[in-house]
N, C-alpha and C positions, 0 to 999 in steps of 0.2 A: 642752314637747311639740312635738314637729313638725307634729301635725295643725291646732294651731292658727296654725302662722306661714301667710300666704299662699305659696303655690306660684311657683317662680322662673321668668322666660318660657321657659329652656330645659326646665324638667318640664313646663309643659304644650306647650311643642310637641311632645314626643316620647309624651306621655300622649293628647293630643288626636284625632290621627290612629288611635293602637291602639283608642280607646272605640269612635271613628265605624265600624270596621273592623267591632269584635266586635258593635257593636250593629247594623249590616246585614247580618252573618252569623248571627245569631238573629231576625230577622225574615224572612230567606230562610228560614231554618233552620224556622219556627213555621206559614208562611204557604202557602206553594207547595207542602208535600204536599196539603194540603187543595183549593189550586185546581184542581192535577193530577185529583187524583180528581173533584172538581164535572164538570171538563172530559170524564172519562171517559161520570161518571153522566146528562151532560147528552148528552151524542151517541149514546151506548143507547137513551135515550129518544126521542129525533127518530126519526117512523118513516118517512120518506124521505130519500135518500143521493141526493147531486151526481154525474152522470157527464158525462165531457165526448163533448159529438158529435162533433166530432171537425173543426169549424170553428173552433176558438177559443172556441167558448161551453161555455156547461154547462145541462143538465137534470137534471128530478128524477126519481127512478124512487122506486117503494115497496121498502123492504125486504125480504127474502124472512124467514121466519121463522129459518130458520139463521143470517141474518145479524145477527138484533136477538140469540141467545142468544150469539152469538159476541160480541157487543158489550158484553152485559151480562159474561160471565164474563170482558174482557178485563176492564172498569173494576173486576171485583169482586177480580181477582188482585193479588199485593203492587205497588205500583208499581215508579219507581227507587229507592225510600227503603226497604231492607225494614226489615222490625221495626216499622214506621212503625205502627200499631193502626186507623188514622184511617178508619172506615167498616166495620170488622169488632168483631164483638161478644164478647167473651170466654166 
C-alpha cells in the first residue's frame, strides 16, 4: 500500500505548503467573523465616542440615543460574511 511507504521530499514539498494554506484559510475562515461581530457589539456598548477638536487631539463626547441604536443595529446586521448565523438566533 502506498500509505504505508514514507512520503518522497518532492510530495511533501508540494503537499506541505497546500495544508499550511488551507489550514490558515479555516482559521481565518472560523475566527474573524466572530471578532468582527465582538468588535461591533463592543463599540455599541461604549457609551461615549472620540471626536477630534480639531488641534490634533481627540475628546470624548456621550452618545446621543440615536447614535448608540444605530450602533447597535449596525453590529446586529449580516456583516461581510453573509449566511454567517454568528450572533443571530434561529
Amino acid at each position: 500500500m502506498s500509505w504505508t511507504r514514507p512520503a518522497s521530499e518532492h510530495v511533501v514539498a508540494i503537499a506541505a505548503p497546500v495544508v499550511v494554506v488551507a489550514t490558515l484559510l479555516v482559521v481565518w475562515a472560523v475566527n474573524v467573523p466572530g471578532v468582527a461581530r465582538a468588535q461591533s457589539l463592543l463599540k455599541a456598548l461604549v457609551p461615549q465616542v472620540q471626536v477630534s477638536n480639531g488641534n490634533g487631539g481627540y475628546t470624548t463626547q456621550s452618545k446621543t440615543p440615536a447614535m448608540e441604536l444605530q450602533d447597535f443595529k449596525d453590529a446586529l446586521t449580516p456583516g461581510p460574511w453573509p449566511g454567517t448565523p454568528l450572533g443571530h438566533r434561529k
